[in-house]
N, C-alpha and C positions, 0 to 999 in steps of 0.2 A: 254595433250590431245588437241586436235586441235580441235579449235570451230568456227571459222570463214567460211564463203563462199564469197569470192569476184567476183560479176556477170559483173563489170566493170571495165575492165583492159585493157589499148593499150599494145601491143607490142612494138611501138615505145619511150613509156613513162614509161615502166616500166625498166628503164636499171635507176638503182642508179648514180646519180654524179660520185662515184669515184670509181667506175665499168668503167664508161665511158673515164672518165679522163685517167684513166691507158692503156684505147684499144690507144687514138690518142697519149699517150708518147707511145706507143710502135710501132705504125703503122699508125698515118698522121703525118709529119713533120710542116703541117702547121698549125694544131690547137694546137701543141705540142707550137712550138712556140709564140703562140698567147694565152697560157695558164700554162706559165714555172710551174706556182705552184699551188696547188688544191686547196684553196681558192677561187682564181679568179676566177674558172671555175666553183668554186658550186653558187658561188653568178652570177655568166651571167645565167647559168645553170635553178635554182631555182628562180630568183628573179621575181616579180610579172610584167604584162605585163597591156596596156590600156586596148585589145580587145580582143576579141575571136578567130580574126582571124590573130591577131600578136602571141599569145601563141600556136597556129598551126602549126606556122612557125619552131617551135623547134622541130616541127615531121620532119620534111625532116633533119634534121640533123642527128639525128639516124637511119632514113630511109634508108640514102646513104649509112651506114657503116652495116645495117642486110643484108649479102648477103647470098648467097649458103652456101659458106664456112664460115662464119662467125657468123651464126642465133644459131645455137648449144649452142656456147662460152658463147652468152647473155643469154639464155634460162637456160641451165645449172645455172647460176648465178641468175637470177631471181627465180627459184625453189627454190634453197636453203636457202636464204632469204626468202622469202614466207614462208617456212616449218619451219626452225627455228625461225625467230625473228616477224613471224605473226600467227602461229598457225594456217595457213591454212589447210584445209581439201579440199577444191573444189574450183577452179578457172578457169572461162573463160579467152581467153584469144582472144583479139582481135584486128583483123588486117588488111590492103589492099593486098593480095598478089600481085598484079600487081606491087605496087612498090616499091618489093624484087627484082625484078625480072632486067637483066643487061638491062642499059638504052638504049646500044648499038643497042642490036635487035630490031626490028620491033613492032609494034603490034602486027602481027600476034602469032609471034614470043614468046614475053611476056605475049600472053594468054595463049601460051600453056606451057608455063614455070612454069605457076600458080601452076599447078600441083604439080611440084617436090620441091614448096616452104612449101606448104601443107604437104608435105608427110616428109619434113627437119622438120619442127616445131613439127609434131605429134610424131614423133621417139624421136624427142630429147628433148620431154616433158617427155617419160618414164623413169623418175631416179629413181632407187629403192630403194639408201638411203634417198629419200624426197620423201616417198609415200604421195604425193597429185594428188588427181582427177584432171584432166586437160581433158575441150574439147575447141576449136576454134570456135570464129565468124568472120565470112569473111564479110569485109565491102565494101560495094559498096559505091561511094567516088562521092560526087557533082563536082569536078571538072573535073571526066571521063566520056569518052565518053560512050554511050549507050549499044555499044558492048560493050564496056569491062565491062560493069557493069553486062551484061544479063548472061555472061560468068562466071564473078561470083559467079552468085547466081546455074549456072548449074554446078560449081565446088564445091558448096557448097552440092547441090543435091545428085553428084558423090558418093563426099568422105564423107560420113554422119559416118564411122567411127573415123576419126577425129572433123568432123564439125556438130555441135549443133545448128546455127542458124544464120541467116543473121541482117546487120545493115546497115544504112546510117548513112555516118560521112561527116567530109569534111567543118562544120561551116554550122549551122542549119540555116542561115540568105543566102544563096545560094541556098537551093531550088527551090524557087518562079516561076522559069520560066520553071522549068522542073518536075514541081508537078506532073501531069499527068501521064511522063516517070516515076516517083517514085512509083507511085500508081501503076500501071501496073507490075513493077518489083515485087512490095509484090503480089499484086496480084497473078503473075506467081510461086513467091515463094510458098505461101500457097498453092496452085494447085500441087506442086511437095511433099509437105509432111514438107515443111521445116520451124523451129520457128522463129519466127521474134523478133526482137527490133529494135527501131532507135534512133539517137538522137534529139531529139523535145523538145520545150518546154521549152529549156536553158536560151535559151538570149529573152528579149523582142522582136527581129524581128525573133524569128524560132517559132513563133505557128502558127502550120497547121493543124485545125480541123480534114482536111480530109486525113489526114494520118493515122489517131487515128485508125479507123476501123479496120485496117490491123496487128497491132502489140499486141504482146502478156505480151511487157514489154515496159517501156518507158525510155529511155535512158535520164537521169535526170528530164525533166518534171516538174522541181520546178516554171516554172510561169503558170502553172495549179493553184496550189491554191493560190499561190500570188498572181493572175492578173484574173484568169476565174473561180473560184470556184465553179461554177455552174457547172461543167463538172465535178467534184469528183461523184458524184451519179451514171454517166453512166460509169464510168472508175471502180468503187467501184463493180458494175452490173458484166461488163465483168472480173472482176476479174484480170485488167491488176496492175503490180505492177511499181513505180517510182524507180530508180535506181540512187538514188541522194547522189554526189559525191563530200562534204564539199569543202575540200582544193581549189579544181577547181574555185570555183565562185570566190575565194578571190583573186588565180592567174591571172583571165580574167579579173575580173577589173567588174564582173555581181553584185558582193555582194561588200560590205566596210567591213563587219563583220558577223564572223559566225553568230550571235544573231539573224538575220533578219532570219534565216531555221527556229524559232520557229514556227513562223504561217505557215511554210510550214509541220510540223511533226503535230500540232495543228490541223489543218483541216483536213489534209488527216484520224490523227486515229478518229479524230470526223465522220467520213464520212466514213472508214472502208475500205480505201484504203491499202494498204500494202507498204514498202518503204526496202528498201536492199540498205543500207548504202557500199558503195564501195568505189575503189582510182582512178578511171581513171588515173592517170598517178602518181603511189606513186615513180619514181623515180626523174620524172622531179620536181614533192612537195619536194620531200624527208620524206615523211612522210607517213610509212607504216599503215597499217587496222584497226592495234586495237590504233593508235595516232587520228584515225580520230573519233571511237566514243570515246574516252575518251576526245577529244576536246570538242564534241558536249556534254558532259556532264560537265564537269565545263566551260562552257558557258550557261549552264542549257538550253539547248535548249531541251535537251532530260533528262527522268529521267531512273531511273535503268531496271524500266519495260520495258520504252520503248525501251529500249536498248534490253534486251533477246528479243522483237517482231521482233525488226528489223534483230537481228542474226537470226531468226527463218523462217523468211518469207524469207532472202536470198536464204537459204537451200530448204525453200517450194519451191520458184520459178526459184531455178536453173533446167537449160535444162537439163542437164545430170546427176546430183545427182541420182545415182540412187535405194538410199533405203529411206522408206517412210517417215523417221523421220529423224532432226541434229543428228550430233553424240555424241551431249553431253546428248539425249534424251535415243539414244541408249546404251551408258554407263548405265546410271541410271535403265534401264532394265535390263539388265546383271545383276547388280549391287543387285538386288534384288533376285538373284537365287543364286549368287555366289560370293566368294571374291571378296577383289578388285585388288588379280594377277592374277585372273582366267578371270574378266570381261574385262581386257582390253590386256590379250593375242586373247581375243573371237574378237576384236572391227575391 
């Protein structure tokens, strides 16, 4: 039975090591060579990095190689994984389309390409031997220009049959100068009908109060109760939830060890915030959904309760989920009118 929901996921970081390894021996000669045996390439791959914005740097790697033709291959592979060896049920999945898109063209050109990368991901997310819920968040990127961000979020508007909700991405310490144009962008998002996250609140230089208003989830947000704690009661109000994503802090170089998330899982339930434990990038970690709370449980960060809140409140605050209970809620219903071959041919 599939119990998980994972609300944070790149598309660029969800491709496993030796998923990857095997595309450049079979189709670049130069990483091939510069990676004769899989080993080497899991440890450059996975190993942990200084900064935020050097372990970024591993997205354009996978970026340059999700093309048209090529986005199916990974996605396909991604599902399947997911379904078997994570027990997913619901997964966002999120991305830049802009650059999918051939570097060749134009701007122009690559906005309107956007589209057809959209519409590659959403088709080639329907596998129907790994029925998992799949919708798209289209990320508007700090290092792009304004049009292509506004473009977007109207691509996001468009195709609301594949897309669930907009983000900023891009290393949350590059806002600063173009806060305003950010704010504006949600702004124009919420105006159109469309659910927001971003990512805030990572690194001690990405807290920006005044982005908070706009977003309906908060793309990691763990120096909220490390560093601002006074800001749980209004986040606790609005009902926005943290979407904090273990493995990450320890490959950025933000955390030294899981143990320090305690006073972040601490405060938040003391204060009645919600948290939807995710992988941001479980392939560039290598370490898929349910490794990530079973870490934060023998590190005693979390106990068992809080562990069912956090699977529970994923499922509450996913965009698209859309029956009112998880489904390990919805078994146990069944489960009470009827066997258990009858309740989970019903699930």
């Amino acid at each position: 039975m599939a119990l998980y929901a994972d609300l944070h996921r790149h598309l660029g970081g969800s491709v496993v090591p030796r998923v990857l390894w095997r595309y450049f021996k079979r189709h670049n000669e130069e990483m091939a060579q510069r990676f004769p045996k899989y080993l080497g390439f899991e440890e450059f791959y996975t190993r942990k990095r200084n900064t935020l914005d050097e372990y970024l740097e591993l997205h354009t790697l996978v970026e340059s190689v999700q093309t048209e033709d090529t986005l199916p291959y990974f996605i396909y592979r991604l599902i399947r994984g997911a379904y078997i060896f994570e027990n997913l049920a619901y997964l966002e999945l999120r991305y830049t389309p802009y650059l999918r898109t051939p570097e060749h063209l134009d701007q122009s050109q690559r906005i309107e390409a956007m589209t057809n990368i959209v519409e590659i991901v959403g088709k080639a997310s329907q596998v129907s031997e790994y029925p998992i819920i799949i919708s798209q968040i289209l990320c508007t990127h700090s290092r792009l220009p304004y049009e292509v961000n506004k473009a977007i979020v109207d691509l996001a508007a468009d195709r609301k049959d594949y897309v669930c909700a907009i983000d900023v991405a891009g290393g949350d310490s590059h806002y600063r100068e173009r806060l305003e144009e950010f704010i504006g962008l949600y702004k124009y998002a919420r105006s159109l009908g469309l659910k927001t996250t971003g990512h805030l609140y990572e690194t001690p230089d990405g807290c920006y109060p005044e982005l908070l208003p706009y977003l309906m989830r908060i793309g990691h947000g763990i120096q909220i109760p490390l560093k601002y704690p006074e800001l749980l009661p209004e986040i606790a109000q609005a009902k926005q939830c943290l979407e904090v994503c273990p493995t990450t802090y320890l490959k950025t170089g933000t955390l030294e060890d899981l143990s320090a998330l305690k006073v972040v899982f601490d405060r938040c339930f003391e204060a009645g915030v919600d948290i939807a434990i995710c992988t941001d990038n479980a392939g560039l970690h290598n370490v898929r959904l349910p490794f990530e709370y079973e870490n934060l449980l023998t590190k005693d960060v979390i106990d068992f309760h809080q562990l069912q809140a956090c699977q529970d409140a994923a499922f509450r605050h996913a965009f698209a989920w859309p029956y009112k209970e998880p489904p390990a809620s919805l078994l146990m219903g069944l489960l009470k009118d009827n066997s258990p071959e009858e309740a989970l041919l019903s699930v």
